[in-house]
Structure formats: structure tokens, C-alpha cells
C-alpha positions, 0 to 999 in steps of 0.5 A: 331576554338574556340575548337582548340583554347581552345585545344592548351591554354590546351596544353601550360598550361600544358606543361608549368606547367611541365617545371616549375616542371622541374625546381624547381626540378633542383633547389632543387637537387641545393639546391637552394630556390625555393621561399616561406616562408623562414624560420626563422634564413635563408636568401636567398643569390645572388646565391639563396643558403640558408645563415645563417641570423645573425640577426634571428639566435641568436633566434632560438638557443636560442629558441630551447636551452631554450625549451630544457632546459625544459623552456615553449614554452609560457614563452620564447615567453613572456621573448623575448618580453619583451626584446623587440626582434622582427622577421626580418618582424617586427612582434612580436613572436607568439606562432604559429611561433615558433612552427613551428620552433621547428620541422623543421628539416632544422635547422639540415642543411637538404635541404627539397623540397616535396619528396628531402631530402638532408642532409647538403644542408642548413647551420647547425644552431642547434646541433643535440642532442638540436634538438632530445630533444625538439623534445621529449619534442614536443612529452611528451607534445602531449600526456599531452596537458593542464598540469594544468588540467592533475594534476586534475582526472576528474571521470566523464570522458566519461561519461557525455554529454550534454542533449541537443546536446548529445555531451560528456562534456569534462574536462577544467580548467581556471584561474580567474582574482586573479589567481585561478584554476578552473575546470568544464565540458564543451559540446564540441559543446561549445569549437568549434568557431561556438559554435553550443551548448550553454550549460554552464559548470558545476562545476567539484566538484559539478557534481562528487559530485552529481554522487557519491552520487546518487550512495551511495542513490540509488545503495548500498541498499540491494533492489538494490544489490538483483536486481543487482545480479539478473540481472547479473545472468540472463545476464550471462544466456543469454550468454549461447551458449551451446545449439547451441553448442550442436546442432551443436554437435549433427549435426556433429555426425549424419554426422559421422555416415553415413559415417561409415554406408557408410564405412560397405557397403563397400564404401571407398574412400581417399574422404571418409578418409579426410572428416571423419578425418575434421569431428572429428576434428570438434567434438573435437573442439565443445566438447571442446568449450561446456565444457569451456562455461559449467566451465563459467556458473559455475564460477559465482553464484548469491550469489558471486555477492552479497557477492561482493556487500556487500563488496564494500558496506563496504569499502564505508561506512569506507570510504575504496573505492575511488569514481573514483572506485564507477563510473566506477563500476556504473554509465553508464552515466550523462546527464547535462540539464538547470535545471536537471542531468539525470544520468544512472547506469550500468545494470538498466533501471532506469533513476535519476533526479536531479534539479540542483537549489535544489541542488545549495541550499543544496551544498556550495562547501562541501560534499553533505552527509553534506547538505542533500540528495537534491531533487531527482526524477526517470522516 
């Protein structure tokens, strides 16, 4: 009886849920409000259709027309509270709120309910060229979030991580109390709200600084030029795949020729035909490819790679290379520990150190080819 029990209360929950999906469904081909949130600028009137709110309405049109007007969401939220205006539940604005607004397409007059769309089921309360303007400005500042960062060019982006999380160190900015910018990194572990990693930020000139002019101590010497060079020489050697090219050349060849043996024993078939035509067409390709990877190997010998080297060399020296160009040739990454910068350049094993209070002494907000080479060590 208990099971049969359980069995039909299943059942009647069931069919109930359906009945109520019935008929939020029949509300919503009504256009009616199937209760929730009702949004801002909106009431819900005896019939249950949606009306225009007279009290709400005026600030939403103002909302999407200053916003269009190229005004900040945060600036109109902090001019209408000024003025002291307040939503119709007597809460102050919040940015949260009205960004909603800002994309919700039922302002347009569209009656939205899961998959029903019916357009001009709702009261239209913004003009449809003010509403595709803010939803371009929405989608510029998407893709351009933090404008007072954006202005800075972080160098070190995607290439510094924090040395005790591993996480990448990411480019922020703040204001000071007097109202000054500042930019630094900060480990990403740091930003979430566990803040699972308690690595400080580090200054964004003072790091760039330090990487750069690892760069120019270590990288640009003649030494290192040669072993570079080297380096790329053998790597370029390396991927060489002639020789199995060639192999398998010689393996397809060897295929051939016993068809045509076959073929002077008098052993012909259309079978024979197709398979020696896919044979030589494999042999072409395989000749093809050898010669381009052989023209490769060619293109490139390790005096081009130094002459190139000694032309960048140059070009810093008379200060003629920008140091974003002097990174991403060089520098593979930066690790930020408490007391030490490990940093790590492209094709070399080498790993460089750098104590970080060594350095706080030796640089005061001035280039460090100015206050000395600070105290280095390689591991």
C-alpha cells in the first residue's frame, strides 16, 4: 500500500507539473505575465497584460538614451542618485540592475517567455535605433573591459606567473586616494574572492624594467648571439624530415617495381592499372614534399641568424627597438616569487635571478640602466 501510495503522489506530481506548463504556455501565447520579476519601467495590470509604469518608465528612457549618448553606465547611476531618484521597491540603483536593462529586448515591445517570442505583445517603451546603439556600445566595451588599463601596454602579458601558484599575473590598475593611476600585476588566484594565493602585486614599470634589462645584460652579447644562433641551426636540423621522406620514397619505389616485374610476366589487371596510377601519384607527392623541406634547410644559414642578431643589437643600442619587441623576441616567461624574479629566455636553458630588495634599492621609479645592474644570479 505504501509503494502504491508513493506510485500515485509520483503521478499527480507529475501530471500537475504538466498542467501548470499547459498553462503558462496559454498565458504566454496571451501575452500574459506569468509572474517573476517584472521588469523595470512595467506593471502588471487586472487582466494580467503587461502596462507601462509612468513612475519607472521615464528612467529607463533616460537610461538607454544617455548610455547611448556615449555617458557610462556608472556615471548616470551616480547622477540619478544624486537626484535622489529611486526604483519603484524603494532600493537605490545598482549597477547590477540596470545592466540588465540595458539588454533586455522586451523594451523594444517583444513578449519573451522561454522559447515564445512575440513581437509587440508588451508595451513598446524605447525606440528601436536607441536600443541597437547601446547594444553596440554593450558590445565595444565587452571586448575593451577596464578603458583605464586598456590605455597602458602591459609587456609582460602572458608571460609572467606567479612562482608559488603558477597562475599567470594579469594587468590591473587602481586609483589612489589623491586620485592617481596605478598599474601593477596581480596572480589571478589573488583577484577571485577565496584568494587562494596571497602573492602581492608587483609594480608594472618596475617589472618591465628588470625584464628588459635582463634582457640587454644577458641575451645581447656576442657569447650569447653565437649560442643562439647555434641553437637555432641545430633546432632547424632537427626538423628535418627528409630522411624519412626519403624512406618512404624509396619504399614506394620498391612497390613499383614489382608491379611493372609483374606486368613483363604478363600479369595485368584493371586492379594492377589503379594501384600502380595510386603508386605514382604517392611518388610525386613524396618527391614533392623532399624538395620543399630541402629548399627549407636552405633558406636559413647560421650566419643570417647572427647578422640578424647584431642587427637588433644595434637598433637597441641607438635606442631604435621598442622593449614590447625586445620581449616577445626573448623572454619565454617571469616567474614573481616573495624575494627573487626568476626569469626564462626563448631557446636557453638558463634560468636568471634576481632579488627583488636588491633591486628596490638600486631602482627609484628611474631606468634601471641608470642605478646600475642590480644583483643577479643564474641556476
Amino acid at each position: 500500500m505504501e509503494s502504491l501510495m508513493e506510485g500515485m503522489a509520483e503521478y499527480y506530481s507529475v501530471e500537475l507539473a504538466q498542467k501548470v506548463r499547459r498553462g503558462e504556455r496559454e498565458n504566454a501565447l496571451k501575452c500574459m505575465s506569468n509572474g517573476g520579476t517584472i521588469p523595470l519601467g512595467y506593471r502588471v495590470g487586472k487582466n494580467k497584460h503587461f502596462e507601462i509604469d509612468e513612475a519607472a518608465a521615464p528612467i529607463v528612457k533616460e537610461l538607454f538614451q544617455r548610455f547611448a549618448d556615449g555617458e557610462t553606465l556608472q556615471e548616470i547611476i551616480d547622477s540619478l542618485n544624486k537626484r535622489g531618484v529611486m526604483l519603484p521597491n524603494r532600493k537605490t540603483i545598482s549597477y547590477q540592475s540596470f545592466h540588465r536593462v540595458l539588454r533586455n529586448r522586451k523594451y523594444l515591445g517583444e513578449y519573451h517567455y522561454m522559447d515564445i517570442v512575440i513581437p509587440g505583445g508588451m508595451p513598446k517603451i524605447i525606440e528601436e535605433d536607441v536600443f541597437q546603439r547601446v547594444q553596440e556600445r554593450i558590445a565595444v566595451n565587452r571586448k575593451t573591459p577596464a578603458k583605464a588599463c586598456a590605455k597602458t601596454n602591459y609587456l609582460l602579458s602572458g608571460k609572467v606567473f606567479c612562482g608559488s601558484c603558477l597562475a599567470p599575473m594579469r594587468g590591473e590598475c587602481g586609483r589612489g586616494r589623491h586620485g592617481n593611476t596605478y598599474y601593477y600585476y596581480k596572480c589571478a588566484n589573488n583577484k577571485k574572492k577565496e584568494k587562494t594565493c596571497k602573492r602581492k602585486a608587483l609594480k608594472k614599470d618596475f617589472l618591465e624594467m628588470l625584464v628588459v634589462h635582463i634582457v640587454k645584460d644577458k641575451v645581447l652579447k656576442q657569447e650569447m648571439i653565437d649560442r643562439i644562433a647555434q641553437s637555432m641551426i641545430t633546432y632547424q636540423q632537427m626538423q628535418d624530415t627528409t630522411s624519412s621522406l626519403e624512406k618512404q620514397l624509396h619504399q614506394i619505389e620498391k612497390k613499383i617495381n614489382n608491379i611493372l616485374k609483374a606486368i613483363e610476366e604478363g600479369i595485368f589487371t584493371p586492379s594492377t592499372k589503379e594501384r600502380l596510377q595510386e603508386l605514382e601519384e604517392q611518388k610525386q607527392t613524396l618527391q614533392d614534399s623532399i624538395q620543399h623541406e630541402k629548399l627549407k634547410l636552405c633558406s636559413i644559414t647560421q650566419e643570417d641568424i647572427i647578422s640578424y642578431l647584431m642587427e637588433i643589437q644595434r637598433k637597441v643600442k641607438n635606442h631604435e627597438l621598442t622593449d614590447k619587441k625586445l620581449i616577445d623576441l626573448f623572454v619565454q616567461a617571469v616567474y614573481v616569487h616573495d624575494k627573487h624574479i626568476v626569469v626564462i629566455m626563448n631557446g636557453s636553458p638558463m634560468k636568471y635571478t634576481y632579488d627583488i630588495e636588491e633591486l628596490q634599492k638600486k631602482v627609484n621609479g628611474s631606468n634601471l640602466e641608470h642605478n646600475g645592474s642590480p644583483k643577479t644570479r643564474s641556476v
